[in-house]
C-alpha positions in Angstrom: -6.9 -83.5 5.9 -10.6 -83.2 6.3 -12.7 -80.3 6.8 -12.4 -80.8 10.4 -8.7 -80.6 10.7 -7.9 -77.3 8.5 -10.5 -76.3 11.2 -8.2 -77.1 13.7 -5.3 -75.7 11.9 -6.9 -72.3 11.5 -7.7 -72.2 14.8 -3.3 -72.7 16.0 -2.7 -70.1 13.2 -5.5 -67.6 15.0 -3.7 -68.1 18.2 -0.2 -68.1 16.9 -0.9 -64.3 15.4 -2.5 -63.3 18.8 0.5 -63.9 20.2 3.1 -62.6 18.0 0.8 -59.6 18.1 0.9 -59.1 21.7 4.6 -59.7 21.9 5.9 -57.3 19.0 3.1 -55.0 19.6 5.4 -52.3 19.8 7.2 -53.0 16.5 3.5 -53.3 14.7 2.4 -50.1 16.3 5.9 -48.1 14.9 5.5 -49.6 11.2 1.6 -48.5 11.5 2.5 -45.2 12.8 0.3 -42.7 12.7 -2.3 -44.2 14.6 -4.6 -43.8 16.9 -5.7 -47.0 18.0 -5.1 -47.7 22.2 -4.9 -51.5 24.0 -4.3 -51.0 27.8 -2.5 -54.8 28.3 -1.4 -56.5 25.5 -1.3 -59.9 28.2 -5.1 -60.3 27.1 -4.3 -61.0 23.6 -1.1 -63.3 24.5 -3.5 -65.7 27.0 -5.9 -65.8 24.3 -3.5 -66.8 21.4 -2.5 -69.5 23.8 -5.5 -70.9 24.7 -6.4 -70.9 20.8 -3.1 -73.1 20.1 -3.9 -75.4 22.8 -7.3 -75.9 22.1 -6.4 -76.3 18.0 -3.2 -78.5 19.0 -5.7 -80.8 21.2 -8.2 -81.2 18.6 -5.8 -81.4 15.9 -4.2 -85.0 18.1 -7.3 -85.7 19.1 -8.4 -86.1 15.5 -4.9 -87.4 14.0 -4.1 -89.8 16.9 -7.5 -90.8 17.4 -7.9 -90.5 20.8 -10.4 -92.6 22.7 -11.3 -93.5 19.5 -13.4 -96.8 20.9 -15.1 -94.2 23.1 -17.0 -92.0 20.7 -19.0 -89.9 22.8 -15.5 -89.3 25.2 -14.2 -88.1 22.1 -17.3 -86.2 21.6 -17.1 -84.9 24.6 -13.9 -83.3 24.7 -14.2 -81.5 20.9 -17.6 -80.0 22.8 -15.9 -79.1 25.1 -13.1 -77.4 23.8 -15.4 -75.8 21.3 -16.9 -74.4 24.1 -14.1 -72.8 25.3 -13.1 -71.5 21.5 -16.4 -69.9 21.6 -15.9 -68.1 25.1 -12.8 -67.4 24.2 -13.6 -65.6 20.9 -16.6 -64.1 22.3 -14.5 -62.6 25.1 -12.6 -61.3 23.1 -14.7 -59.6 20.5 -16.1 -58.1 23.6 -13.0 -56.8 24.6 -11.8 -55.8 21.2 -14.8 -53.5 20.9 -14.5 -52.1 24.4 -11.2 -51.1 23.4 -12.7 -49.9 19.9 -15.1 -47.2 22.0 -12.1 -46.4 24.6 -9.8 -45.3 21.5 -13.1 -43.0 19.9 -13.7 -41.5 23.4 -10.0 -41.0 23.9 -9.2 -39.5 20.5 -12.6 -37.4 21.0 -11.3 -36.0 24.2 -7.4 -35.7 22.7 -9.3 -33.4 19.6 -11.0 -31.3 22.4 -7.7 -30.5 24.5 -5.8 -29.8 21.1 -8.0 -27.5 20.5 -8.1 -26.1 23.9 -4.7 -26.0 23.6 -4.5 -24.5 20.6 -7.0 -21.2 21.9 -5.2 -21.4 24.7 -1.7 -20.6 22.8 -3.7 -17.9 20.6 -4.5 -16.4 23.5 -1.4 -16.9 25.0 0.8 -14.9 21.6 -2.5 -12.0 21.7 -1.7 -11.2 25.7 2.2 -11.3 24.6 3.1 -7.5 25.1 5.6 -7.9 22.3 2.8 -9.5 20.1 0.8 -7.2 17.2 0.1 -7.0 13.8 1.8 -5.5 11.1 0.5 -3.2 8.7 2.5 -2.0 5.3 1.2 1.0 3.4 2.7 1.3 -0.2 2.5 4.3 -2.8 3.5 3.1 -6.3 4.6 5.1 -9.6 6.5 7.5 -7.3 9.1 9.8 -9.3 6.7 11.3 -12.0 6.9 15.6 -11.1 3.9 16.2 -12.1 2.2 14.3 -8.9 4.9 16.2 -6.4 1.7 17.9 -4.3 0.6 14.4 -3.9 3.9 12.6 -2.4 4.4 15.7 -0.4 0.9 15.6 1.1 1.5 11.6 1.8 5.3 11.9 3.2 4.1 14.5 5.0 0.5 12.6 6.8 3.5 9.6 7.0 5.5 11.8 9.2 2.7 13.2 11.3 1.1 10.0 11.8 4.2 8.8 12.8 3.6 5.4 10.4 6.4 3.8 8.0 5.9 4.4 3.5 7.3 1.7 1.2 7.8 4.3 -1.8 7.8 2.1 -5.2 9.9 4.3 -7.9 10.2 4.7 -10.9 13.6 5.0 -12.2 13.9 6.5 -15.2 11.5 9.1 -14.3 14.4 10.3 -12.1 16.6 11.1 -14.1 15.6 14.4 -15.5 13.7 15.3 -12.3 16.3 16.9 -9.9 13.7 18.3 -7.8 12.0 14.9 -6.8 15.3 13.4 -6.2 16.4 16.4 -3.9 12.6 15.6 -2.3 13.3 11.7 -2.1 16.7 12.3 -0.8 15.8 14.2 2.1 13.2 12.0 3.3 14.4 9.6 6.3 15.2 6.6 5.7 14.5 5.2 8.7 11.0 5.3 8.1 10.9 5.7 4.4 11.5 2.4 2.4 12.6 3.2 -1.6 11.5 0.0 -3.3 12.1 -0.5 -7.1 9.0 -0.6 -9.8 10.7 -1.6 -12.6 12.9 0.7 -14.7 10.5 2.4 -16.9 6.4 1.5 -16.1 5.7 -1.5 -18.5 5.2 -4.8 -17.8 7.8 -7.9 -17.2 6.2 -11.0 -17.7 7.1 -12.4 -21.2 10.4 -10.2 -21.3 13.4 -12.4 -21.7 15.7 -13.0 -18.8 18.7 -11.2 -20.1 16.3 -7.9 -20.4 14.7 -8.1 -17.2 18.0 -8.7 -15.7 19.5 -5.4 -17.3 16.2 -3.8 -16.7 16.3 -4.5 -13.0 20.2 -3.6 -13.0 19.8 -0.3 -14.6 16.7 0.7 -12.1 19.1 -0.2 -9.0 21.8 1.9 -10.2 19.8 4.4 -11.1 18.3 4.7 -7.6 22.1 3.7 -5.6 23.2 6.8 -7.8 20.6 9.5 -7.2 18.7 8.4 -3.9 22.1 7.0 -2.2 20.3 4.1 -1.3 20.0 0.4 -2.1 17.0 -1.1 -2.4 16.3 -4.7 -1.5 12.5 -5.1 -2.7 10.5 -4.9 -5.8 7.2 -3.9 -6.9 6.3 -5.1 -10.5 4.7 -2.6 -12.5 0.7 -4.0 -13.2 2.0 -6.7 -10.9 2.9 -8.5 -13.8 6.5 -11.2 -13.9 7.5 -14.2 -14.1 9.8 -16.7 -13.2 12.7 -15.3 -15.4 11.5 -12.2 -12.8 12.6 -13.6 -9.5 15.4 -15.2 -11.0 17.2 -11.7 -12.0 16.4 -10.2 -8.1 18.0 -13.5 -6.9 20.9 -12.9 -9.2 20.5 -9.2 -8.4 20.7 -9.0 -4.4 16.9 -8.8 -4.3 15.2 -10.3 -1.6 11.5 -9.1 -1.1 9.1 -9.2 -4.0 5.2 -8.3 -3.8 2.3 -9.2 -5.6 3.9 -12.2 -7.9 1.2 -14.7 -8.1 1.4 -18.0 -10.5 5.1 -18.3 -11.0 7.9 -20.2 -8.3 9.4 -17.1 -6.8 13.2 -17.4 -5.6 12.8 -14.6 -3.4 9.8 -14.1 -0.3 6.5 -12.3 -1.6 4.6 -10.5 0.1 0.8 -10.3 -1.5 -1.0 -7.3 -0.7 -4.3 -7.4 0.8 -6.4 -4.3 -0.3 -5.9 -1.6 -3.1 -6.9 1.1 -2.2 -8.0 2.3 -5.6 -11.3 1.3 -7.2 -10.8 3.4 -10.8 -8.2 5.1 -12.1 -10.0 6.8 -14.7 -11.0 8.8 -13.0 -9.8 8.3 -10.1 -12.3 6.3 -7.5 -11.4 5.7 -3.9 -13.0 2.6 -2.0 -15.1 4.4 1.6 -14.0 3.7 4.8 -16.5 1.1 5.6 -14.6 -1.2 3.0 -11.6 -0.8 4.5 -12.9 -1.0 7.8 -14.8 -4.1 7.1 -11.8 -5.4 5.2 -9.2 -4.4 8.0 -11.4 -6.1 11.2 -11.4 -9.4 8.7 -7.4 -9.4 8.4 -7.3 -8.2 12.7 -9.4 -11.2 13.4 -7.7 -13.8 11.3 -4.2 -15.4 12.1 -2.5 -14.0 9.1 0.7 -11.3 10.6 0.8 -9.0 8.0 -1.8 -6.6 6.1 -0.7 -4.8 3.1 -2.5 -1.5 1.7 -1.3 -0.2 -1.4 -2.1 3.0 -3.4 -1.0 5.8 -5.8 -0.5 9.2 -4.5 -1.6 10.9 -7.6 -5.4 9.2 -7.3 -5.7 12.0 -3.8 -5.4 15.0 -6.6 -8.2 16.5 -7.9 -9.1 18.4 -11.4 -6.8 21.1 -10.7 -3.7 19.2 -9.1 -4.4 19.7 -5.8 -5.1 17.2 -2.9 -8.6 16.4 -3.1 -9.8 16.8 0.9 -12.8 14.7 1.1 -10.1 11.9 -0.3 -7.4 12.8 2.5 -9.5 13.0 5.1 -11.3 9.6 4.4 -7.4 8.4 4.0 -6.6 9.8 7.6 -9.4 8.2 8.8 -8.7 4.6 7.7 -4.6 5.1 9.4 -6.3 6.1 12.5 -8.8 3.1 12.8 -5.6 1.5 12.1 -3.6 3.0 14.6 -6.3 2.6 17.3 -5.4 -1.3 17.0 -2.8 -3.1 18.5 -0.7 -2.9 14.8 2.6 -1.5 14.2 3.6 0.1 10.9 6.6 -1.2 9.3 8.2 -1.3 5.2 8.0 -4.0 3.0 12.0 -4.3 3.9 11.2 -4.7 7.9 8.2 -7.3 6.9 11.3 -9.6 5.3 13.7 -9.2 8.4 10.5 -10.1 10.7 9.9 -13.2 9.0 13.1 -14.2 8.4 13.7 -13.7 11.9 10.5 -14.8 13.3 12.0 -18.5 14.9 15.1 -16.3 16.5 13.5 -14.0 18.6 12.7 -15.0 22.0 10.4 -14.0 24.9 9.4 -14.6 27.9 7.8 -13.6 31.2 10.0 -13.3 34.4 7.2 -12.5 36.8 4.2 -10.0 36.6 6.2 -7.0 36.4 9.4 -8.0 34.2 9.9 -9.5 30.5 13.1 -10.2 28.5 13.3 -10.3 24.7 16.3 -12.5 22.8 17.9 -11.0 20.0 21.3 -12.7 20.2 20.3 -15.3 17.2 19.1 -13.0 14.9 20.3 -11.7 11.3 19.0 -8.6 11.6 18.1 -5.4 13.8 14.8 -4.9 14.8 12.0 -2.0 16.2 10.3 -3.9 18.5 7.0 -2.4 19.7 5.8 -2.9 23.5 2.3 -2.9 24.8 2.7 -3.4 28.4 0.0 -5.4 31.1 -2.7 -3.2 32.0 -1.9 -3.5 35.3 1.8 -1.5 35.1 1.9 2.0 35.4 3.9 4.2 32.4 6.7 4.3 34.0 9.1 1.4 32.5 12.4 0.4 32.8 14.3 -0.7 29.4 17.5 -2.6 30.1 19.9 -3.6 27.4 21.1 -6.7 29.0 24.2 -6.9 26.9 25.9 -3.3 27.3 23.9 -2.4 30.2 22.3 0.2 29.1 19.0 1.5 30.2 15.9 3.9 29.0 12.4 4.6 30.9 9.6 5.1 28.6 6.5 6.9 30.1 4.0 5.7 27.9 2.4 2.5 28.3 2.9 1.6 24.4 6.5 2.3 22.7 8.6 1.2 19.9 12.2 0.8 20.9 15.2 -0.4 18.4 16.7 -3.4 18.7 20.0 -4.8 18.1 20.9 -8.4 16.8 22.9 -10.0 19.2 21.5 -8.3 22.0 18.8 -9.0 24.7 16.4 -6.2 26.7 14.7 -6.6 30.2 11.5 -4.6 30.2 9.9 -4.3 33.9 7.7 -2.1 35.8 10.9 1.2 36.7 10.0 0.4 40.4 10.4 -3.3 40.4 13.8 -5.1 41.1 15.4 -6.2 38.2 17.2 -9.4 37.2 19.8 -10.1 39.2 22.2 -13.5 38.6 19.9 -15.9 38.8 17.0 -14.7 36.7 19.7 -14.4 34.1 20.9 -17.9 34.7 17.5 -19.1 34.4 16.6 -17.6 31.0 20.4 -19.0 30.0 18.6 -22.2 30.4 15.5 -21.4 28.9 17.0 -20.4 25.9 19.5 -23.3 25.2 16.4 -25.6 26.4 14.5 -24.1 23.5 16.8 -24.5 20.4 
């Protein structure tokens, strides 16, 4: 074969991939999966593979059967000719090919835009969720030492007034020959106090064999079971030090919750903390206000859920053991600027049944004056905070859809506790509640959604 015919024969193999191309377009575009490239009709591409097989076939005969062959220019002639239409053909369709080049930019430009439109748009739709808020964990560490007691009881007792939740992180063997601070532990609620184990005795865990850290941690839990009559589920690591041996013995252990383990695979969730309070301990040095403030509005305006303060009681004494004012007040200051947020306090233990339950809980808007909230696929109970539409007045009805229960709160913000398994209707006292077929509706909603 000349140069002429491989021509020719490149030309029929052009056209025979524009048309298997058209035709198993849709098995191309699943193996190429993900793209983004967009052809309207796929009929263009098929009518121009065939008229590059004809054309090639022709010339190919043309050339191999000599055709006209005592005519030369006929012959000529039709090669021009169907050159000619090659030419258009390509050209038409390089034409084409780049128009649909610029459609798939300006398409995938304008898909970016609504995703992101989309995505604002479901930011803003979880902010105006009355059920939606941050969370915000406040933990004391070294807690069981006797000689800090004004401290704790200052802190317990701001926790109380402020009507915020304490993750306390105690020390074990200081409890044993401390009846008083037990007595003081023991009374506190635990409702709203979390006891979380630091260790056994304060030193650190990383480099410790597995079989000590294991009895370590096993000593510190019985310890606390015996003398607090509580179990505890997280664990602070004293100088947030561990390792993987670490999260290996609270696995083995019943642990669940760990905070502050950085560098190691964890087998249990962590929670990192976001600002220590503390600048020095020797002497004690506070950060000001404006850093936690500054710190605080940087957490509020990202996406991140949960913000984690942590701190030592004892660093609120002064000289003389007693509670350093300038230091409290400065503390009371930063809860309220807190508090004036749309945040709800919780323990480190809460934080873990949130986020395990996060894809479980389920809300939703009835109309402008009624909401539900699905709790019948979760693991665990919940307090659920409410900030209701600016538009309702304080008086709200609280139904308890499964026992029928009901509560009217007459504050336009609350906390109410919720039960797994259940689901509450929250509407405006005055407005008429769900009757059959709301509830039939949400049934559909919800089984639509799993």
């Amino acid at each position: 074969m000349d140069r002429k015919s491989w021509f020719y024969l490149v030309i029929c193999l052009m056209g025979g991939l524009a048309v298997s191309g058209g035709v198993l377009h849709d098995q191309i575009a699943g193996f190429l999966i993900p793209s983004t490239w967009i052809v309207s009709s796929y009929s263009q591409v098929i009518a121009i593979g065939v008229i590059c097989i004809i054309a090639g076939v022709t010339l190919l005969l043309s050339k191999k059967l000599e055709i006209c062959s005592n005519k030369t220019i006929k012959t000529n002639r039709l090669e021009a000719i169907l050159i000619i239409v090659l030419i258009i053909s390509l050209a038409g369709t390089c034409g084409w090919l780049y128009g649909q080049y610029e459609k798939t930019l300006l398409i995938s430009s304008e898909n970016i835009q609504k995703m992101n439109e989309q995505l604002k748009m479901l930011d803003q739709m979880e902010t105006d969720n009355p059920f939606y808020c941050k969370k915000v964990i406040v933990r004391d560490d070294d807690v069981g030492d006797s000689g800090y007691f004004p401290s704790l009881q200052w802190l317990t007792n701001l926790a109380v007034e402020k009507d915020i939740k304490l993750t306390l992180a105690i020390i074990p063997a200081m409890l044993i020959d401390n009846p008083d601070m037990i007595d003081f532990l023991d009374q506190l609620s635990k409702e709203q106090f979390e006891f979380a184990l630091h260790g056994y005795e304060h030193i650190r865990f990383d480099g410790l064999p597995y079989e000590e850290q294991l009895s370590l941690i096993q000593k510190g839990t019985d310890v606390m079971r015996d003398t607090l009559h509580c179990r505890p589920y997280t664990f602070v690591p004293p100088y947030g030090s561990g390792d993987v041996n670490t999260t290996r013995a609270l696995r083995v252990l019943g642990y669940h919750t760990i905070t502050d383990m950085y560098g190691y695979p964890s087998y249990v969730v962590d929670f990192a903390s976001d600002f220590e309070y503390e600048v020095n301990y020797h002497p004690p040095e506070h950060h000001s206000f404006e850093e936690l403030q500054l710190n605080f509005d940087k957490f509020y305006a990202s996406s991140d859920g949960y913000y984690i303060v942590y701190l030592h009681d004892w660093t609120f004494l002064d000289e003389d053991g007693k509670i350093d004012e300038d230091k409290a007040h400065n503390f009371e200051k930063a809860i309220d600027y807190m508090k004036s947020k749309n945040v709800q306090f919780m323990t480190i233990e809460e934080a873990y049944k949130w986020h395990v339950d996060a894809g479980a809980i389920r809300t939703w808007m009835v109309d402008q004056d009624c909401y539900f909230v699905d709790f019948r696929e979760c693991r665990y109970n919940h307090t659920v905070k409410f900030n209701s539409p600016s538009d309702w007045s304080a008086n709200i009805l609280l139904k308890d859809i499964t026992t029928g229960e009901e509560t009217i709160f007459h504050e336009d913000e609350f906390e109410f506790d919720a039960i797994k398994g259940h689901w509450y209707e929250i509407c405006k006292a005055q407005s008429t509640r769900l009757d059959s077929g709301h509830i039939l509706l949400l049934q559909n909603f919800r089984y639509a959604t799993n």
